[in-house]
C-alpha positions as CSV (number, residue, x, y, z in Angstrom):
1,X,-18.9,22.7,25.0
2,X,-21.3,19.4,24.4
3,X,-18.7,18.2,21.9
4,X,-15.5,18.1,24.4
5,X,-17.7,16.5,27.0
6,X,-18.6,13.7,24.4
7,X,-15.2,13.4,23.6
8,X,-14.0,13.1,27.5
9,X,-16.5,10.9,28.6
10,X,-16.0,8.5,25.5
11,X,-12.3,8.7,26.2
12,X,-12.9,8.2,30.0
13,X,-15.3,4.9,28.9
14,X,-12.4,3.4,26.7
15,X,-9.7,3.8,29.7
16,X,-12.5,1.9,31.8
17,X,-13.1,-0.5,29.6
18,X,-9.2,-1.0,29.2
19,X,-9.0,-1.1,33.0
20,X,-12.2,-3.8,33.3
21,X,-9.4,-5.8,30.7
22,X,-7.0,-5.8,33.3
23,X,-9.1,-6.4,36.0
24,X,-10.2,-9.9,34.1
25,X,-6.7,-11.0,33.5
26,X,-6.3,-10.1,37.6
27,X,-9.5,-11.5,39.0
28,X,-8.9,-15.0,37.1
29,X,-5.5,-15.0,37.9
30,X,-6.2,-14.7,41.9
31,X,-8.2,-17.3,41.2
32,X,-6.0,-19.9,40.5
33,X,-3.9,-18.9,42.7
34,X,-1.1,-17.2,40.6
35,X,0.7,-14.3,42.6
36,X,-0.5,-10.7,41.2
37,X,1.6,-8.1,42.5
38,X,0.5,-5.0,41.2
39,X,-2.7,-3.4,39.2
40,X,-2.5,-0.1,37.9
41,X,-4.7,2.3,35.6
42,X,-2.9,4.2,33.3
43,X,1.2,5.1,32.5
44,X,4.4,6.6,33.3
45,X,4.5,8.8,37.4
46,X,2.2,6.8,39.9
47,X,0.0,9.9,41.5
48,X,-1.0,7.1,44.2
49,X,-1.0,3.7,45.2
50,X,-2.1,1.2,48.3
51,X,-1.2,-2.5,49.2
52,X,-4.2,-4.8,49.7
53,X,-2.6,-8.3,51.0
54,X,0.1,-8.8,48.2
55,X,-1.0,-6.6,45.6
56,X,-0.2,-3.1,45.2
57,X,-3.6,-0.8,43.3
58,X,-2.9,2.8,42.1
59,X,-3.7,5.0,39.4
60,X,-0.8,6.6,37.2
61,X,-0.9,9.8,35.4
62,X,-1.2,9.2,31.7
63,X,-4.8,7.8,31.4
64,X,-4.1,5.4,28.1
65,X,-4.4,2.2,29.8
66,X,-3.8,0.2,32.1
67,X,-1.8,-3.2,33.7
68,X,-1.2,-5.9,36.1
69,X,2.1,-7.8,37.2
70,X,1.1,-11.6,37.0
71,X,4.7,-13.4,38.4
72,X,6.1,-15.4,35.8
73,X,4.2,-15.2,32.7
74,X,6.9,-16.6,31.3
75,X,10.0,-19.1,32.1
76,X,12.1,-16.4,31.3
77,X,11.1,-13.7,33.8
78,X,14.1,-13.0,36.2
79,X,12.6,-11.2,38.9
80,X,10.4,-13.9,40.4
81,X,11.4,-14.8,44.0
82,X,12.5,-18.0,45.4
83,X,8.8,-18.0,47.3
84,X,7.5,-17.7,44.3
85,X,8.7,-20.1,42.5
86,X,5.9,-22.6,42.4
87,X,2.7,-19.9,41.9
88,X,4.8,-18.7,38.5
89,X,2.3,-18.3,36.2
90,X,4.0,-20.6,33.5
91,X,3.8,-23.6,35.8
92,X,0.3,-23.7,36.3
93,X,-1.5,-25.7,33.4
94,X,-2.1,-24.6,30.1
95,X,-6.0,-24.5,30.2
96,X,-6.0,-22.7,33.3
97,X,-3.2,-19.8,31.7
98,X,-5.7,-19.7,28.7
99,X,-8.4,-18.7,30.7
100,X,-6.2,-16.0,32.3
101,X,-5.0,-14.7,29.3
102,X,-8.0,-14.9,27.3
103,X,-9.8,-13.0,30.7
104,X,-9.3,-10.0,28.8
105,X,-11.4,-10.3,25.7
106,X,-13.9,-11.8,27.2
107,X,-14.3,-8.7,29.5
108,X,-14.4,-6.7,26.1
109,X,-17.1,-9.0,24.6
110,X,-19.3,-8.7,27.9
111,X,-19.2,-4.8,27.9
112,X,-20.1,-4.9,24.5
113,X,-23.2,-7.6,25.1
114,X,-24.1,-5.6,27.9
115,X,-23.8,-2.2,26.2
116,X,-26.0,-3.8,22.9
117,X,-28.7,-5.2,25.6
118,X,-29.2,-2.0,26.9
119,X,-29.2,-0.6,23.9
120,X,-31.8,-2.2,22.5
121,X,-34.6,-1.7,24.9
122,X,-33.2,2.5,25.3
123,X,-32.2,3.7,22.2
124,X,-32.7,0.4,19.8
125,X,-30.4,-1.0,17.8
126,X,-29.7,-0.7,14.1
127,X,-32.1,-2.4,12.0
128,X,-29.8,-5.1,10.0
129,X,-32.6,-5.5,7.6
130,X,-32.3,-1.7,6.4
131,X,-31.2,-0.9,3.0
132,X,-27.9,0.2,3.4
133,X,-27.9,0.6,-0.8
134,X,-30.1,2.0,-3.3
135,X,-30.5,-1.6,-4.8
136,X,-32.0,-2.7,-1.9
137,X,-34.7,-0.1,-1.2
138,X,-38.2,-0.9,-1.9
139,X,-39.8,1.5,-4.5
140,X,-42.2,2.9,-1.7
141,X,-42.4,6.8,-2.2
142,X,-42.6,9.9,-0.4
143,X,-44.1,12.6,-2.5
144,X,-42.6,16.0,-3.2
145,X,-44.6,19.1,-2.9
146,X,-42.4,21.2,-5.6
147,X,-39.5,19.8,-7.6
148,X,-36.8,22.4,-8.7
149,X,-35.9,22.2,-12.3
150,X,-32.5,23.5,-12.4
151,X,-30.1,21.7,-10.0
152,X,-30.9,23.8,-6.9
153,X,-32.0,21.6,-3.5
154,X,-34.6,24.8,-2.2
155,X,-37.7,24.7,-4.3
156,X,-40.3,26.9,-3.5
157,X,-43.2,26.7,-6.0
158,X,-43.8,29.7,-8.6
159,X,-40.5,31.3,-7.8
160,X,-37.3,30.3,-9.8
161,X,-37.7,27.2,-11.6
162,X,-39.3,25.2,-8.7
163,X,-43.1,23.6,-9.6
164,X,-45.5,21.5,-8.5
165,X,-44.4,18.1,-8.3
166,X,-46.2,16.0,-10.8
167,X,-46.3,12.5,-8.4
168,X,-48.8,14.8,-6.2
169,X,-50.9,16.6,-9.0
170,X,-51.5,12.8,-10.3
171,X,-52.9,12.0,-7.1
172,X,-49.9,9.6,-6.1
173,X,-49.0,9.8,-1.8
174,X,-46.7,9.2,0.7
175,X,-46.5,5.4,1.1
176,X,-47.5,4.2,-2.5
177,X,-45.5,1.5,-3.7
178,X,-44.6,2.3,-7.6
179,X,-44.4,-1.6,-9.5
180,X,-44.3,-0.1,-13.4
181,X,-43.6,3.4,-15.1
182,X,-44.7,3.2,-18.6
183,X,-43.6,-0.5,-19.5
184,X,-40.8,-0.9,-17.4
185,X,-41.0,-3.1,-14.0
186,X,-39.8,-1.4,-10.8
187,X,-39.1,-3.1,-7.6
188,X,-36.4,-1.0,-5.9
189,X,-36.3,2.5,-5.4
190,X,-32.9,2.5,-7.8
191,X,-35.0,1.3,-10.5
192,X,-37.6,3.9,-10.6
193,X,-35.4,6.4,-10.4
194,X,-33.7,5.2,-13.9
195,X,-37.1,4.6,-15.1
196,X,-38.3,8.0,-14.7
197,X,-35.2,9.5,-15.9
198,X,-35.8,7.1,-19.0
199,X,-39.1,8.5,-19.5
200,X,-39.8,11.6,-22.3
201,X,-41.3,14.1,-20.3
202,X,-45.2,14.3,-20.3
203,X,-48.0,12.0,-19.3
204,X,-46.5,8.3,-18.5
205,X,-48.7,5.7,-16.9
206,X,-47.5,4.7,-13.5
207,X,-48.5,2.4,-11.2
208,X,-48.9,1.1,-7.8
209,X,-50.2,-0.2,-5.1
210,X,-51.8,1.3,-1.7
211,X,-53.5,-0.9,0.6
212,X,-53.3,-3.8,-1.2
213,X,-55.0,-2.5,-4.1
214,X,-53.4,-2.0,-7.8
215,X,-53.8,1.0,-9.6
216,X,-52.8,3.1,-12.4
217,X,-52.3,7.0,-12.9
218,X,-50.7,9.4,-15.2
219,X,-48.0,11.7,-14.2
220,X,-47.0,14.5,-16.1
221,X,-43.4,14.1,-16.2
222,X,-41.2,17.1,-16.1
223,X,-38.0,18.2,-17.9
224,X,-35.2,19.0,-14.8
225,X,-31.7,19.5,-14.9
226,X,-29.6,16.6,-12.5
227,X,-26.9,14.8,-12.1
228,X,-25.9,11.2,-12.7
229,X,-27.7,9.1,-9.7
230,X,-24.7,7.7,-9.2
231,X,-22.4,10.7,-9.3
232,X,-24.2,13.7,-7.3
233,X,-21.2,15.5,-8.7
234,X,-21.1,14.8,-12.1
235,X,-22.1,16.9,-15.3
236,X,-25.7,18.5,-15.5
237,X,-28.4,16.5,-18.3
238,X,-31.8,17.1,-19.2
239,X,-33.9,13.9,-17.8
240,X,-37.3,13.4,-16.7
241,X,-38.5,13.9,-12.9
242,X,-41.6,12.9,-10.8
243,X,-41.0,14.7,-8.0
244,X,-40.7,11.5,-5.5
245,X,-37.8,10.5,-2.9
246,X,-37.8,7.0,-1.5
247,X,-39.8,6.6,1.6
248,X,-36.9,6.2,4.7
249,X,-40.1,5.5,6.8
250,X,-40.8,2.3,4.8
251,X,-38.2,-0.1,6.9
252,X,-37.6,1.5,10.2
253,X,-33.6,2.2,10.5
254,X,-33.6,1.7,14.3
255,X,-35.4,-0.7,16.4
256,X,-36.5,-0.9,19.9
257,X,-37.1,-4.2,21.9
258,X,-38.2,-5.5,24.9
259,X,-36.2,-7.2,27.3
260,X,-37.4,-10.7,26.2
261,X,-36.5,-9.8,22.3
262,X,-33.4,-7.8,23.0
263,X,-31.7,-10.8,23.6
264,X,-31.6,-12.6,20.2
265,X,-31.1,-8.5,18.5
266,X,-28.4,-8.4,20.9
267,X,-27.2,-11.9,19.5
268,X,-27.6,-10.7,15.7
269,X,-26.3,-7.8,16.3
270,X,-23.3,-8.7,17.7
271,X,-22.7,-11.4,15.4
272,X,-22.6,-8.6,13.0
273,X,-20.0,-6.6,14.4
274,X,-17.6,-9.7,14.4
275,X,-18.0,-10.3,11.1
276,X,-17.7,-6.8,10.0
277,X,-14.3,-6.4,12.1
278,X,-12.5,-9.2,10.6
279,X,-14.0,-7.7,7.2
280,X,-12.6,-4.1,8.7
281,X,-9.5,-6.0,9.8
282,X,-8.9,-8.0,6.4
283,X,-8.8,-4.4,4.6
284,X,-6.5,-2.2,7.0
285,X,-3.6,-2.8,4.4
286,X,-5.2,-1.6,1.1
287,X,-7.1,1.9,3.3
288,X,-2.8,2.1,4.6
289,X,-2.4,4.4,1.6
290,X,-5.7,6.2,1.8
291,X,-5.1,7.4,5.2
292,X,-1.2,8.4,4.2
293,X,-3.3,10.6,1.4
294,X,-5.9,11.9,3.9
295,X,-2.4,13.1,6.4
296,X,-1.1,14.8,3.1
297,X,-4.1,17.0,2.0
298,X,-6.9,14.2,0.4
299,X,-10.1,14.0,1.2
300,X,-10.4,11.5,4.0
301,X,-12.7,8.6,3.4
302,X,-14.6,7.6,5.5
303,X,-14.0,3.9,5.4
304,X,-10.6,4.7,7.0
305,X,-9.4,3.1,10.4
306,X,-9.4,5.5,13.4
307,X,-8.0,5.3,16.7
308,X,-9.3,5.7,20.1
309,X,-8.6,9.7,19.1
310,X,-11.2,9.6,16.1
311,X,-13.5,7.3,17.9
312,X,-13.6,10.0,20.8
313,X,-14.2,13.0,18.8
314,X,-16.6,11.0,16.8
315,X,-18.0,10.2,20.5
316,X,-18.2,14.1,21.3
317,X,-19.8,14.6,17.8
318,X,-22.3,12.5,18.5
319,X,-23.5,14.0,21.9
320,X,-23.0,17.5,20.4
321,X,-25.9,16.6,17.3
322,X,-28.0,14.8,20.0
323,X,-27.3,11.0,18.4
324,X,-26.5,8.9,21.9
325,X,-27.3,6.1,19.3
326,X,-24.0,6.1,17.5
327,X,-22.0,7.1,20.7
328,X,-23.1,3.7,22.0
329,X,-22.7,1.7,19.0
330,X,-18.9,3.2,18.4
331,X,-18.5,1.8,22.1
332,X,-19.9,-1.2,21.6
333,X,-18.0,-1.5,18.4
334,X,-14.4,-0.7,19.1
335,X,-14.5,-3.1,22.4
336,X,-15.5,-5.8,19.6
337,X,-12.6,-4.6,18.4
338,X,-10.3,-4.7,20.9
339,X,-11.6,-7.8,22.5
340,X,-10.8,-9.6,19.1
341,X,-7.5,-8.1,18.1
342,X,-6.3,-9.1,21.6
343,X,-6.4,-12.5,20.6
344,X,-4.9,-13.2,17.6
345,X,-1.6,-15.4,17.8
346,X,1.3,-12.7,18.0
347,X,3.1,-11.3,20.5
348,X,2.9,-9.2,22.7
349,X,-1.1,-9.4,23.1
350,X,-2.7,-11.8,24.7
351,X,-3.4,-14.1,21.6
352,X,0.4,-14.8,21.7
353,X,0.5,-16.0,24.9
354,X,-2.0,-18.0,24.1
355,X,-0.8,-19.4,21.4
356,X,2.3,-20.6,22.9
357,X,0.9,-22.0,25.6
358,X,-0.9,-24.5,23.6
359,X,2.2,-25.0,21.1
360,X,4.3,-26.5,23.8
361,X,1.5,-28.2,24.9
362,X,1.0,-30.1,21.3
363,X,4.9,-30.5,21.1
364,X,4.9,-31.8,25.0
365,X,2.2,-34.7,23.8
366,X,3.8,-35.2,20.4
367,X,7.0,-35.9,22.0
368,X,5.4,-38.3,24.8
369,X,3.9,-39.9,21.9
370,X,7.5,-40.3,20.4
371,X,9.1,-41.3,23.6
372,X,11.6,-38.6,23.1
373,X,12.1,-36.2,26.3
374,X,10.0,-33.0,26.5
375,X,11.6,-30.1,25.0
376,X,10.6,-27.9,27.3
377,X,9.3,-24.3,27.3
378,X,9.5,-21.5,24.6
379,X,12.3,-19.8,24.7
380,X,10.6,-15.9,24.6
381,X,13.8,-14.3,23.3
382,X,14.4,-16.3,20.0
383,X,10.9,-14.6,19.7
384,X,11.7,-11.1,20.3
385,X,12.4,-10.1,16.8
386,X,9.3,-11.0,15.6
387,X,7.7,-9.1,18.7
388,X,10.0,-6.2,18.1
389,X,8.4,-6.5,14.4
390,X,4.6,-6.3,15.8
391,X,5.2,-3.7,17.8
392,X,7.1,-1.3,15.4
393,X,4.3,-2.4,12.7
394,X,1.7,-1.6,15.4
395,X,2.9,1.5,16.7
396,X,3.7,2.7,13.0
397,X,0.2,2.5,12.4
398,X,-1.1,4.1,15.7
399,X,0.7,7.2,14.9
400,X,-0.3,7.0,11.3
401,X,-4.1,6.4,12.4
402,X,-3.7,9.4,15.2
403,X,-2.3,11.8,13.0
404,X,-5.2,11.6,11.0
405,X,-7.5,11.4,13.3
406,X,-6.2,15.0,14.2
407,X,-5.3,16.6,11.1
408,X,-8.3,15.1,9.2
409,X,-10.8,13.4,11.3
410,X,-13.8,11.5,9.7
411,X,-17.1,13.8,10.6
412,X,-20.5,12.5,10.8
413,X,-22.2,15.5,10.1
C-alpha cells in the first residue's frame, strides 16, 4: 500500500511542478503585459473552468501536464484578434519574450534549489566526497567476526566452514587503517583486498594505524573459496582472506547542514546534477539499444533513462523501504532535468522559441549594419518539418522509455 502512495504522490509532485512551469511562463507574461487567455492543468475533457478578468483557469482530466494560451507567440498565429493585435507576444521585444519563455526552467531550477535546501538541513544531502568506487575507498576496516570459507554469505562460527576471522584473533578493530600487508603498500580498500588475496595463507605481517599510532601485527591468513573482486559472479579460486570489509562509516555517505552551510551544499550539489545531466544527456543514444534489450527480455541496467513512470515507481519504492532521501533527490533531479532540456534550441520547447527570438534579432542588426531592409520574422512553417522531426524523435523515445519502465523497471532494492 506504502509503494502506490509513493508512487501517486511523486506522480502528483511532477504534475505540480509541470503546473508551477506554466504558471512562470503566465505570471511573467501578465507582466509585460502580453494577453494570457487561458491556463489549464492537465489534457484532453475540461472537468471545470472559471474566467478571472481575461483569463480562463481550469483543470482537465488527464493529469500529464499542463498549459497556457500566450496570444501570438508567433507571427504566424491566426486566431489573434484585431484588439489584440499590438499585446501579440511576438511584438514585444526580444529580451522581454526570453524572459517569458525561459520563465519555465527557471521555475524548475527554483523547486529543485528549494527542494536541495531543504534537504540538506532534514534528510542531508549526498556526500560528493564519498567513494562511489572501490579505488577511491580509504583502506579503513571493519572487522569480521567469522569468515565463511566456501562461498556462502551466512557464517556462523564452528558450523559449516565458517571460522573466526583472523583480522580479529590478531587483535586488528573496527576503524584501523591497513598501510602494508606483507611488503606491499595499501592505500585504498581495492588494494588490500588484492593484497590479501596475493598473500599465501598463514601468518603475514600487517600493518596500520589507530589513533595516530603505527603498528604492526600478524594475521593468520586463511585459505577461502571467492570470486574475482571484480566479478562477484565469476568462477570460484582458492585465495587468501582476512576476514575484513571496508569501513562505510569511514566517510559519512549523507550529510546534514545547517541553514548557514546548506547553502553552498545546496550550491555544490546542484552544480553536480547539471553536470551529470548533460553527462546523462550526452549518452541517451548509445543506452537507445540497452533499453530496446531490457523491452525484449535483458536484464535492465540500471544506467538506463526512465520516464516520469520509472521515476514514480522508483518514488513509491523509495517510501515503501523508508528512504525519503532518494524520493527527494529523484525530484530534485528530474526537475534539473526538465528545467534544462526545456531549453535547448529546438522546437517545440521553449529553448526554440528562444532561439529564434534572438536569430532574428542578430539578422535584424546584421542587416541595419548592411543597410539592407529587415527581413523580418521567422517564418514557423518552413520550420515544421524539423519540429515534426523532434517530436516523432521525442515521442518515439517516451514510449520506448515508458514501456520499459513497465515491463522492466529499474528497482532500487
Amino acid at each position: 500500500m506504502l509503494y502506490w502512495v509513493g508512487v501517486a504522490a511523486f506522480a502528483a509532485c511532477i504534475l505540480v511542478s509541470v503546473s508551477l512551469h506554466e504558471l512562470g511562463h503566465m505570471i511573467t507574461a501578465k507582466r509585460f503585459g502580453m494577453k494570457v487567455t487561458r491556463y489549464f492543468v492537465g489534457f484532453g475533457p475540461t472537468i471545470f473552468s472559471f474566467h478571472v478578468g481575461e483569463t480562463e483557469y481550469g483543470l482537465k482530466a488527464i493529469p500529464l501536464g499542463g498549459f497556457c494560451k500566450i496570444v501570438g507567440m508567433t507571427p504566424q498565429d491566426d486566431d489573434v484578434a484585431p484588439e489584440d493585435e499590438p499585446r501579440a507576444m511576438w511584438r514585444f521585444p526580444v529580451w522581454k519574450r526570453t524572459i517569458v519563455m525561459g520563465a519555465g526552467s527557471v521555475t524548475h531550477f527554483v523547486l529543485a534549489i528549494v527542494a536541495t535546501w531543504i534537504a540538506a538541513m532534514t534528510i542531508g544531502l549526498q556526500n560528493l566526497d564519498y567513494p562511489q568506487t572501490a579505488a577511491q575507498e580509504s583502506a579503513q576496516i571493519q572487522v569480521s567476526d567469522c569468515v565463511q570459507l566456501t562461498n556462502v554469505p551466512d557464517c556462523t562460527i564452528g558450523q559449516g566452514s565458517g571460522v573466526a576471522a583472523p583480522a580479529k584473533a590478531a587483535g586488528l578493530r573496527n576503524g584501523d587503517v591497513i598501510t602494508q600487508v606483507g611488503t606491499t603498500p595499501v592505500s585504498t580498500f581495492e588494494q588490500l583486498t588484492n593484497a590479501i588475496r596475493e598473500q599465501k595463507p598463514g601468518p603475514t605481517d600487517f600493518t596500520y594505524t589507530r589513533g595516530g599510532v603505527t603498528q604492526t601485527v600478524k594475521v593468520d591468513l586463511k585459505s577461502a573459496q571467492r570470486a574475482p573482486v571484480d566479478n562477484p559472479n565469476g568462477p570460484l579460486s582458492s585465495v587468501a582472506v582476512a576476514g575484513v570489509a571496508w569501513d562505510n562509516n569511514a566517510v559519512p555517505a549523507i550529510i546534514k547542514y545547517d541553514a548557514a552551510g546548506a547553502v553552498p551544499a545546496t550550491g555544490d550539489y546542484a552544480w553536480y546534477l547539471v553536470k551529470n545531466t548533460f553527462s546523462a544527456i550526452g549518452r541517451v543514444p548509445q543506452r537507445v539499444p540497452a533499453l530496446w534489450h531490457s523491452i525484449t527480455g535483458g536484464e535492465r541496467d540500471p544506467d538506463t533513462p526512465i520516464s516520469v513512470v520509472g521515476a514514480s515507481r522508483i518514488g513509491g519504492e523509495a517510501l515503501q523501504h523508508g528512504v525519503p532521501e532518494v524520493f527527494l533527490s529523484v525530484f530534485i533531479a528530474l526537475n534539473v532535468f526538465i528545467g534544462i532540456f526545456n531549453l535547448f534550441p529546438l522546437l517545440p520547447v521553449d529553448g526554440g522559441h528562444i532561439a529564434i527570438a534572438w536569430y532574428e534579432r542578430a539578422r535584424s542588426w546584421i542587416y541595419a549594419r548592411l543597410r539592407k531592409p529587415d527581413p523580418g520574422r521567422v517564418d514557423y512553417y518552413k520550420l515544421m518539418p524539423l519540429t515534426y522531426a523532434v517530436i516523432l524523435i521525442g515521442g518515439a523515445f517516451t514510449v520506448l522509455t515508458v514501456t520499459a519502465d513497465i515491463v522492466n523497471p529499474i528497482k532500487l532494492f
